[in-house]
VMD Tcl script that draws the C-alpha trace (Angstrom):
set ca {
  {36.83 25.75 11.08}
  {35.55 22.75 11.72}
  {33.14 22.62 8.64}
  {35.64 23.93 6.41}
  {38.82 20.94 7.85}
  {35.73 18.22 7.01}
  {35.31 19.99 3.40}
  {38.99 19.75 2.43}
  {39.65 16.52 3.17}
  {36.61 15.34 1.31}
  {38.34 17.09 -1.48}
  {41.19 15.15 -1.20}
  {39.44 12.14 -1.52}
  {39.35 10.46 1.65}
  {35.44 9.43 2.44}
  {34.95 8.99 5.88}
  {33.02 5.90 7.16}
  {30.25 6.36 9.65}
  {28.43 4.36 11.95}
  {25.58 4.06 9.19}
  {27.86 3.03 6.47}
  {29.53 0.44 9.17}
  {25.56 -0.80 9.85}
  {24.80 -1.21 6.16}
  {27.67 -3.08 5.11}
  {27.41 -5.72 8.03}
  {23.66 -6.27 7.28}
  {24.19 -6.05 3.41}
  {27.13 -9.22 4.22}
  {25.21 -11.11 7.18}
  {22.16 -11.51 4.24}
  {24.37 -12.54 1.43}
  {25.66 -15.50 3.49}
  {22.74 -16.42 5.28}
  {21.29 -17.27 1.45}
  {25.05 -18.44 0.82}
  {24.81 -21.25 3.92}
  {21.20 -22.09 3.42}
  {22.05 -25.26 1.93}
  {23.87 -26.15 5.03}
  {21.65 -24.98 7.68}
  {18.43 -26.85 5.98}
  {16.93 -22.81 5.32}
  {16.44 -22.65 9.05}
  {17.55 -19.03 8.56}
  {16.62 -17.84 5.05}
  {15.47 -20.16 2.40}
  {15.29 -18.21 -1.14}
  {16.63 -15.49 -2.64}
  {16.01 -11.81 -2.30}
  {13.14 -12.21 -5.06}
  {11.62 -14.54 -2.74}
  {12.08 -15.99 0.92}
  {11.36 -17.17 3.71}
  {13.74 -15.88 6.52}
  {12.52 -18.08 9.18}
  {11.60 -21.67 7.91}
  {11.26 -24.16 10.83}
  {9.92 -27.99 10.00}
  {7.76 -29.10 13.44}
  {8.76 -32.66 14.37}
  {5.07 -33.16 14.78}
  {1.51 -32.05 13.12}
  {-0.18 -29.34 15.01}
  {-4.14 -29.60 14.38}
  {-5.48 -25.80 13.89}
  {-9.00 -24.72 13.23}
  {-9.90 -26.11 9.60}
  {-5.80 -26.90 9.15}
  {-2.92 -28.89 10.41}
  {0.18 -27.32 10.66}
  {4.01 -29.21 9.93}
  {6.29 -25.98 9.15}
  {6.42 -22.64 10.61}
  {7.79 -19.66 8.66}
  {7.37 -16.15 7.68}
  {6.55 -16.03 3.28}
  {8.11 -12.80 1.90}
  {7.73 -11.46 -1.38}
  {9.39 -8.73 -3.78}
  {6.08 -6.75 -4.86}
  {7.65 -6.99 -8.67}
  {8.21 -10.36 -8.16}
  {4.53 -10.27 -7.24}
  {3.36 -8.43 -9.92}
  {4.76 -10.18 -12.96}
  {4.11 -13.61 -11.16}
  {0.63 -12.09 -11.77}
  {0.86 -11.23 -15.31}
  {2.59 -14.60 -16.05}
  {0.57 -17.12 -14.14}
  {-2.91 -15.20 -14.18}
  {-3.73 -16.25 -10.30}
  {-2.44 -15.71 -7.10}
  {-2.40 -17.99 -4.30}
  {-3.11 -16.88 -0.62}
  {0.66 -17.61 0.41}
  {1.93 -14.90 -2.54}
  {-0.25 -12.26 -1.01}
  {0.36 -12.80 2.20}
  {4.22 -13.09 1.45}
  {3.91 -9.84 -0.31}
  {1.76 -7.95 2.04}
  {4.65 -8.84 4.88}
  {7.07 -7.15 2.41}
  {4.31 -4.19 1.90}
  {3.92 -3.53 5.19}
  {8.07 -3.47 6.10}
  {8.68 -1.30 3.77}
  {5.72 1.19 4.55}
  {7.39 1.71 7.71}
  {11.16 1.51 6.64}
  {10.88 3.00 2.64}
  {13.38 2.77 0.39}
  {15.41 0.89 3.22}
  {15.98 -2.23 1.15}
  {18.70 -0.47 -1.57}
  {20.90 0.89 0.88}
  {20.48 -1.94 3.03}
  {19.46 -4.92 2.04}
  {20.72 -4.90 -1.74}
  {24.00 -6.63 -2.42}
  {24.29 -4.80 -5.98}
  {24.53 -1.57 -3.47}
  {27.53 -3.19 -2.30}
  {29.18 -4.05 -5.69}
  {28.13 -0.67 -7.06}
  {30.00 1.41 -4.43}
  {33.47 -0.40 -5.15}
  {33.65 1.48 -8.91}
  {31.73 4.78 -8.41}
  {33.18 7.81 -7.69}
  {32.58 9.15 -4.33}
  {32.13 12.90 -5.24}
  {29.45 14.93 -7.36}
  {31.63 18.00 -7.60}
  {28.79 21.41 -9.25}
  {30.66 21.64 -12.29}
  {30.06 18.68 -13.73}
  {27.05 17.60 -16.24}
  {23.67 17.67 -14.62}
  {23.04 13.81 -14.85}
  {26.16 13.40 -13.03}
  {25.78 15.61 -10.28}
  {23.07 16.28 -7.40}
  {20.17 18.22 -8.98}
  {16.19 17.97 -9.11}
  {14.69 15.31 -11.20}
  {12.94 15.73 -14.03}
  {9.53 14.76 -15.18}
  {11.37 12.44 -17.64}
  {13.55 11.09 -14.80}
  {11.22 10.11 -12.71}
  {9.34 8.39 -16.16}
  {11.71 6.25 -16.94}
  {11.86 3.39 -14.27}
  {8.03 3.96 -13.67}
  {7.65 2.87 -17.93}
  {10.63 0.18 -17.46}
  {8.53 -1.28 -14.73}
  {4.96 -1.17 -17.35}
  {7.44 -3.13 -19.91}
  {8.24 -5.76 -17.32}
  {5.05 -6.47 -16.12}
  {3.98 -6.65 -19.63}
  {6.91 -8.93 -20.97}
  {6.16 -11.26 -18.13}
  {2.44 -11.51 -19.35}
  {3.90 -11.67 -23.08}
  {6.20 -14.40 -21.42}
  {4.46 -16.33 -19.60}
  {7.49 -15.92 -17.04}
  {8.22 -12.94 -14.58}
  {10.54 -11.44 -16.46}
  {12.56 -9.19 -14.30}
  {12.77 -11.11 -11.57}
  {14.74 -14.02 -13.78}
  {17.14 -11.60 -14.80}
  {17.19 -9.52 -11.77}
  {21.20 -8.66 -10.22}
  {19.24 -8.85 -6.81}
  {17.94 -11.58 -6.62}
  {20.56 -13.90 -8.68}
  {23.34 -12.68 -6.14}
  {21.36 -13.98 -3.12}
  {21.57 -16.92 -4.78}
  {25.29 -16.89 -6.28}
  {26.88 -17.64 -3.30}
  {24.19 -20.87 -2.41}
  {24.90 -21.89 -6.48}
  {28.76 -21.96 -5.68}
  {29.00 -23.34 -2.62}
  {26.69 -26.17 -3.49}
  {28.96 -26.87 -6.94}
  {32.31 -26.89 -4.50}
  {30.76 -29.28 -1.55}
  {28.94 -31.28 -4.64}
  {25.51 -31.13 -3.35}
  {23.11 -32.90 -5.56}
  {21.39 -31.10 -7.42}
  {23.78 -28.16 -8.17}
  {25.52 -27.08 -10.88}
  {28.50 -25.44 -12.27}
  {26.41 -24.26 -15.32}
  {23.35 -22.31 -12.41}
  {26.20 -20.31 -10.53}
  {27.14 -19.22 -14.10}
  {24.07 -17.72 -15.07}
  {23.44 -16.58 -12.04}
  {26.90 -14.49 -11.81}
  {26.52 -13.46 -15.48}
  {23.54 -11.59 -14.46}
  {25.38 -10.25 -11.60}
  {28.04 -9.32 -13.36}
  {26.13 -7.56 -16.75}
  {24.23 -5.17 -14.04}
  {27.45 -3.88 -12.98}
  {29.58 -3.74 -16.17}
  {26.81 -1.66 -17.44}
  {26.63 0.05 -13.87}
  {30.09 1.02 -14.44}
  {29.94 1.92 -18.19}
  {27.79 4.86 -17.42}
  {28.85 6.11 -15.18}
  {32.73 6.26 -16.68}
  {31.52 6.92 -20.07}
  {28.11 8.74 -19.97}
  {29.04 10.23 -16.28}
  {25.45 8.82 -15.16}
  {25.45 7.58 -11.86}
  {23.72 4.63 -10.08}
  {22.01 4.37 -13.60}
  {21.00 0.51 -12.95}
  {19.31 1.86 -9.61}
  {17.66 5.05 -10.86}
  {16.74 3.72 -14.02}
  {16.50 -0.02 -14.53}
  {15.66 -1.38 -11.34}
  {12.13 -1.38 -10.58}
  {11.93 -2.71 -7.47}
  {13.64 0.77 -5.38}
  {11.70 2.88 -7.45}
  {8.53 1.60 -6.13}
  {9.29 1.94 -2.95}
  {10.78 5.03 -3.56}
  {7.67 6.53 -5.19}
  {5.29 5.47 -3.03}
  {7.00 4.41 0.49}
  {9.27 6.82 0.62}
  {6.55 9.78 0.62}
  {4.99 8.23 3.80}
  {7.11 6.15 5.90}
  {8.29 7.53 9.58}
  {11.89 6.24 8.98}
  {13.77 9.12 7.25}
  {16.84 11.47 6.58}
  {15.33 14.21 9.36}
  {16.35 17.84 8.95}
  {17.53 19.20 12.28}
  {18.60 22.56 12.60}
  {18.68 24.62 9.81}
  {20.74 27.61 11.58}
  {23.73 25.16 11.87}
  {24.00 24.58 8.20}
  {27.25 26.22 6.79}
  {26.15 25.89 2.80}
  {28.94 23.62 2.70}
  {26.76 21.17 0.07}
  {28.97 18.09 1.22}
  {25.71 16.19 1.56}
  {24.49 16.46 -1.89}
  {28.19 16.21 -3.27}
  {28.23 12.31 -1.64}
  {24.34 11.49 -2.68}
  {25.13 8.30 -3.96}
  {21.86 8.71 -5.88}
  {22.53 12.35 -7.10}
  {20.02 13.94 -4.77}
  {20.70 17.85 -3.93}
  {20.49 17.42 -0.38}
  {21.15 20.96 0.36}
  {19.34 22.64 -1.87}
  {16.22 20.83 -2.34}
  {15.62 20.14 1.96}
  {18.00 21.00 4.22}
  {17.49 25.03 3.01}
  {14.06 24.16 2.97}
  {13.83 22.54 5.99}
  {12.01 19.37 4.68}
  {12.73 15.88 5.82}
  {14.57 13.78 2.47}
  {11.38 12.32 0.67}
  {12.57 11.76 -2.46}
  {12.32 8.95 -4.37}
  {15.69 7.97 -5.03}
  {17.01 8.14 -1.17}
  {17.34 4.58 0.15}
  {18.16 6.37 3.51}
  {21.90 5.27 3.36}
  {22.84 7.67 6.09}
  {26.39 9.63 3.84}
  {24.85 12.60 4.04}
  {24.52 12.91 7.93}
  {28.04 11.04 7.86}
  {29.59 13.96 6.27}
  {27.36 17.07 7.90}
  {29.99 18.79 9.60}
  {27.35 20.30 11.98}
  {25.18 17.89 12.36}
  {22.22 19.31 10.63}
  {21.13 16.34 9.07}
  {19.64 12.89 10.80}
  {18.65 9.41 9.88}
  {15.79 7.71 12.39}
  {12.12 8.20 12.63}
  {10.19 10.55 12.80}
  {6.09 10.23 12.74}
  {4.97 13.87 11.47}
  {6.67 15.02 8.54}
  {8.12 18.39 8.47}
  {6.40 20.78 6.07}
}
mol new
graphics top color blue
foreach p $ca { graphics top sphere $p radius 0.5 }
foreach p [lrange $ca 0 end-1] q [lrange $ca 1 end] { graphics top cylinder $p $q radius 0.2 }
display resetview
C-alpha cells in the first residue's frame, strides 16, 4: 500500500525531495559562490572557474627552499580533462602544472564517476527549474527512460572529436570558451566585481559570460518542450559528463547499488524520474546490476522515490554481475 500511496502522488505531481537532492543542491550553491566571492577572499578558497581551479590557493608570507625549488604559494591545480585536451590541440605542449592539475581531476573522478553533473554542475541546477519531472511509458522514446542506442551513445563521443579538432583548427580550446559550466562559475565573480567596481572588471565579461549561460539553457529548454528530448545539452553536447560517464562510470566504487531485488514492486518510479532518461527498472534493478551507465551522474532520485528501498547510492568496491 505503501508502494502504490508513493506512486499516486508522484502522479499528481508532487516530487518529493530527499536527503540526496538536499546534498546536491547545497554543494551545487556553496561552489557557485565560493567562485562568486573569490575576488573578495584573494582565491584563498577557489580561484578559477569550473574549467579550471585551484580550490585551495594559499600565498606563504615567506620562501620555503625545497630540493632543486623554492616554494611561495601552496595550492592544489585542477583541471577539466576537455579543458586539457583542447588546451593540447591549441597550444601543442603541456606544462607539468596542466598534467598534474588534470591527473588530480582524473583520479577524483575515477573514484566518484559521473559525480561532477549531478553535483558539482551549476547548469544541473538551472536545468531542473524547466524540465518536467516525469517520463510517463507512453511517450516518444527520446523522451522517456529506454536503452541507448549505438547512435546515442555516438553523438557526444563525435561532438567531443569536433571540439578537440576546432580547438587545434583554432588555435583556442574551443569548448571550454563557450562552455555553460565553466562561464557560470565565473558569472557570479564577473558581476559582483562590475557592482563593487573592482578594477579590472567589466560590465561587457559578465555579459558574455551569462549569454553563454543563458543559450545552453534556452536550447536546454527548446528540446525538451518542442522535440520532447530531455537533458539534450547533457546527453548530447556536453562533453565533459560523457567522458566520465563512458569511462569512469564503468569502474568507479561510488554507485547507484541494487539492493534487494525481492522488494521491488515493478512500480518503474525510478526510471519515470531519471533525469537522464535511464530505465532504471528495466535495464538493472530486474537485473540486479549496480547503475553503470553512462548517462547516471549518481543524483540519488531514483533511491529518493523507491518505495521499498531497493535501490542505493554509496560505494561499493565489487561490482555486481
Amino acid at each position: 500500500m505503501k508502494a502504490v500511496g508513493k506512486v499516486k502522488k508522484w502522479l499528481r505531481g508532487r516530487p518529493p525531495r530527499g536527503k540526496w537532492t538536499l546534498l546536491r543542491r547545497s554543494l551545487q550553491l556553496f561552489i557557485l559562490i565560493m567562485f562568486s566571492i573569490q575576488l573578495f577572499t584573494g582565491g584563498v578558497l577557489f580561484n578559477g572557474s569550473l574549467a579550471s581551479s585551484r580550490p585551495i590557493d594559499i600565498v606563504l608570507n615567506q620562501t620555503i627552499a625545497l630540493p632543486g625549488m623554492e616554494v611561495n604559494e601552496i595550492y592544489i591545480p585542477m583541471l577539466d580533462p576537455i579543458a586539457f585536451l583542447e588546451m593540447l590541440a591549441a597550444t601543442h605542449y603541456a606544462t607539468i602544472e596542466s598534467l598534474t592539475a588534470v591527473l588530480v581531476v582524473v583520479a577524483l573522478y575515477s573514484v566518484l564517476g559521473r559525480f561532477f553533473c549531478g553535483w558539482v554542475c551549476p547548469m544541473d541546477l538551472l536545468f531542473s527549474i524547466f524540465e518536467k519531472k516525469l517520463n510517463l511509458p507512453n511517450q516518444p522514446r527520446h523522451s522517456t527512460f529506454h536503452t541507448p542506442t549505438k547512435a546515442e551513445k555516438a553523438v557526444p563521443i563525435i561532438a567531443l572529436i569536433a571540439y578537440v579538432l576546432l580547438s587545434w583548427a583554432l588555435g583556442y580550446p574551443f569548448y571550454t570558451t563557450i562552455s555553460p559550466t565553466s562561464n557560470a562559475s565565473k558569472l557570479g565573480s564577473a558581476v559582483l566585481g562590475v557592482i563593487a567596481n573592482v578594477p579590472g572588471a567589466a560590465a561587457g565579461t559578465a555579459l558574455a559570460y551569462g549569454a553563454f549561460v543563458v543559450f545552453a539553457l534556452i536550447v536546454n529548454v527548446v528540446a525538451e518542450k518542442v522535440f520532447g528530448i530531455k537533458r539534450a545539452w547533457c546527453r548530447f553536447v556536453c562533453p565533459i559528463g560523457a567522458l566520465y560517464g563512458f569511462v569512469m562510470n564503468k569502474y568507479d566504487p561510488f554507485k547507484i547499488k541494487i539492493n534487494d531485488v525481492s522488494r521491488c514492486t515493478k512500480c518503474r518510479l525510478c526510471s519515470m524520474v531519471c533525469p537522464m532518461g535511464i530505465d532504471v527498472m528495466g535495464d538493472y534493478v530486474l537485473k540486479n546490476k549496480d547503475v553503470t551507465d553512462y548517462r547516471c551522474f549518481r543524483c540519488g532520485r531514483c533511491v529518493e522515490v523507491c518505495p521499498t528501498n531497493v535501490i542505493s547510492l554509496g560505494f561499493r568496491l565489487k561490482r555486481t554481475k
